[in-house]
N, C-alpha and C positions, 0 to 999 in steps of 0.2 A: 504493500500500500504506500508507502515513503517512498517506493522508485515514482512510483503514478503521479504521486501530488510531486514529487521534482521534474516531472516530465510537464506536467500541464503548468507549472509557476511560471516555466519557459517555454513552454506555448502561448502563453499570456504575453509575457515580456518581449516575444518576438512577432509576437502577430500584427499585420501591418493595420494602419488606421484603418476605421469604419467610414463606408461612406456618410456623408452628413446626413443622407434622409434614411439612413440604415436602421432599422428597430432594433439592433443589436447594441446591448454598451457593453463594454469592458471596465474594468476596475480593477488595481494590483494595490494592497494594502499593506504599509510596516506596522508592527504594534510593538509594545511593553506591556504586558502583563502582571501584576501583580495578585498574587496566589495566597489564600491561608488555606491549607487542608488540616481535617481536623479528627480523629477515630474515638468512640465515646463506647466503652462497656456496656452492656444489658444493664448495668446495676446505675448507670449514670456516671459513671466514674471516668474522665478522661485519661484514653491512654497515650494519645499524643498528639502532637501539634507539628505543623511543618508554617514555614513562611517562605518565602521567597521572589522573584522576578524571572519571568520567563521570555524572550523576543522569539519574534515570528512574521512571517509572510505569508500572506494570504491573496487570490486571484478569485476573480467572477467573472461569470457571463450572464447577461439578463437583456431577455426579448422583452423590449417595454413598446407596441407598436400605440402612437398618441391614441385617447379614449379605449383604449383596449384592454383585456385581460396580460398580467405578465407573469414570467415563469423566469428562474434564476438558477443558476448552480455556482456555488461557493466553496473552494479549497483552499486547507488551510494549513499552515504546520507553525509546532513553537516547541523553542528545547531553553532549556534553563538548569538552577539549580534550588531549593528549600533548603532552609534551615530545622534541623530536627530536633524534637526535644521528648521523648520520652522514655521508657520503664525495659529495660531485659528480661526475661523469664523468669529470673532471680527476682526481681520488685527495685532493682538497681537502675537509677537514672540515669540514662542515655543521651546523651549531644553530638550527633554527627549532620551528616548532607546526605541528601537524594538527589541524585540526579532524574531530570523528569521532562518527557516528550511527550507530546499533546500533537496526534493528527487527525485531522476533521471531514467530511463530506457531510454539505447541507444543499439540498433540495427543495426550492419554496417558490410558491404560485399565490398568486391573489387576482380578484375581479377587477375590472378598472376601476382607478380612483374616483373620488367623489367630492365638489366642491363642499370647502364649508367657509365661514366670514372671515374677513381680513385677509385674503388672499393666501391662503390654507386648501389642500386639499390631503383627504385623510382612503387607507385602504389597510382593508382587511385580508391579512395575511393568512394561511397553512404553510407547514416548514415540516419535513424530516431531516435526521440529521445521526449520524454514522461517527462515534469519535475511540479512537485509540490512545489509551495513557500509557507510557508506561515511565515505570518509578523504579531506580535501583537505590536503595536504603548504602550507604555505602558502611565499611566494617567502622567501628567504635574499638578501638584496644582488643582486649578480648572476643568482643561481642561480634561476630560476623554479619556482616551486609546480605543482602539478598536480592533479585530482580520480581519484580511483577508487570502484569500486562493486562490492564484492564480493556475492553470490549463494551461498549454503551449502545443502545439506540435511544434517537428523544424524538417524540411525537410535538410538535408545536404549534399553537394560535396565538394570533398577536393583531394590535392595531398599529399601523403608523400615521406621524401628520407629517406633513413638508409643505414649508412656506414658499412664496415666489421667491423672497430674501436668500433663498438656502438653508434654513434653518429645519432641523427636522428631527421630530421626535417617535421615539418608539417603544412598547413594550410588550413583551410574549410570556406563555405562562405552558407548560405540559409535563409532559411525565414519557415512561416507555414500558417495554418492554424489561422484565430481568436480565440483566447483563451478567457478565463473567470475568472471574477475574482468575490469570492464572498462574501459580504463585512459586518461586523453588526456595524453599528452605533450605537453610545448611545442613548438609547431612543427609539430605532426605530424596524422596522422589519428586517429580512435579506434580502439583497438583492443578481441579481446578475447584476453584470457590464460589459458590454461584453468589450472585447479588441479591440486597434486598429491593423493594419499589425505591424507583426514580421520583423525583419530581424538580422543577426548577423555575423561576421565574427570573423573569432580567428587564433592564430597565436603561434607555438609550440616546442620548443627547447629541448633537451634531451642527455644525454651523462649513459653511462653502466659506475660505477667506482670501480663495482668488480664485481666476479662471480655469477649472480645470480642479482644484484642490479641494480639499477638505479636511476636517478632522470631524472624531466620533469619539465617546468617551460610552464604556458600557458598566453596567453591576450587573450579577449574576450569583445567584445563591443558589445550588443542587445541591439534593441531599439523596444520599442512598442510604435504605435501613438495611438493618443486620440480615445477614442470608444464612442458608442452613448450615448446619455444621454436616463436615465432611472428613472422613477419615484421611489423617497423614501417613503415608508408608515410606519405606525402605525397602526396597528389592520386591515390592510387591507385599510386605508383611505389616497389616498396620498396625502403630507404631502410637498412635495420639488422635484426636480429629481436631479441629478447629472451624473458625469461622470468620467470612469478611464481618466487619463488626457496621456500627451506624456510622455511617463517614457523610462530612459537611464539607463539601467547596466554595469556597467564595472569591468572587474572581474582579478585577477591577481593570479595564482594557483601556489603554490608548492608543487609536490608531490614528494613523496620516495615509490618506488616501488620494490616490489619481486616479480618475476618471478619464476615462476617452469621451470628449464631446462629439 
């Protein structure tokens, strides 16, 4: 999936202009990301904290033909690092890094826009969306690192407004399907971890401050609850079970964006 999304960022990047009466736009996006991820016990008890900044590039295609229905596809990738803070097997407190990649496919259609006052008009969105995490916890002294690789689907509705000025605002709210998450502990076999329910809402601000340019500034709060417990083995002989636990993301996005007029 990271060969594809580096193959289409520069299909994006190399693709020649649109015609001007073209229904097709282009868009290739920089961002900074800042991340808290967050793992909470059954009993309420936090077992750890990450923080960190993640960059990334991101490409669109969107058929927007005037008064008409439009349809979009968005790819995306971001790699960074977290700060981590919590507990070993032991009850001993842990501070190391994760290193963590985040890659995306979103999918999203709406009816034609619809005027509203002050030179506004507002449309109602549907979105899916396909994303890839993955996190290597890195080792602490003793305490060994590990890789995971999370698997998501998000089902999305949203509204947005856009001014004549540039200015444009947006928010979506859904949920998905049980994701996977799959995990290798040290020592051990791989496993895989099923997820608890998704859900997520985000919330989206943006102003044009030249011709052609833009920024967008986003929040974004998912939450996955706890998923079943699954046995851990060794050579096939199991060994322990576990569980993804309730995990909270919250996510705060700045991107700078060029538009093909």
């Amino acid at each position: 999936m990271r060969r594809a999304l580096a193959l289409a960022l520069l299909a994006g990047l190399l693709a020649p202009p649109a015609r001007a009466d073209s229904p097709w736009q282009a868009e290739l996006a920089g961002q900074q990301e800042w991340q808290q991820w967050r793992e909470t016990g059954g009993d309420g008890r936090r077992l750890l904290t990450e923080d960190g900044r993640l960059s990334g590039l991101s490409a669109s295609w969107r058929w927007a033909p005037p008064g008409s229905a439009t349809v979009a596809l968005r790819l995306g990738v971001l790699r960074g690092a977290r700060d981590y803070r919590g507990f070993s097997n032991q009850g001993n407190e842990v501070q190391t890094r994760s290193d963590v990649g985040h890659d995306f496919v979103r999918v999203e259609g709406g009816p034609a826009p619809w005027p509203l006052a002050g030179g506004w008009h507002g449309q109602a969105l549907a979105a899916a969306e396909l994303w890839q995490w993955r996190r290597h916890l890195r080792d602490a002294g003793s305490v060994s690192g590990y890789p995971e690789h999370y698997r998501q689907g998000l089902l999305l509705v949203g509204l947005q407004a856009a001014s004549d000025s540039g200015w444009q605002l947006g928010i979506e709210a859904g949920g998905g399907p049980r994701g996977r998450n799959r995990v290798q502990l040290p020592g051990r076999d791989p496993a895989e971890l099923p997820l608890g329910s998704v859900r997520t809402w985000r919330a989206s601000l943006g102003d044009a401050f030249m011709p052609g340019w833009r920024w967008a500034l986003t929040a974004e709060r998912l939450t996955l609850g706890a998923g079943e417990e699954k046995p851990i083995t060794l050579q096939g002989v199991p060994l322990q079970s576990a569980r993804q636990p309730r995990t909270e993301l919250r996510r705060l996005q700045l991107q700078l964006i060029w538009q093909e007029d």
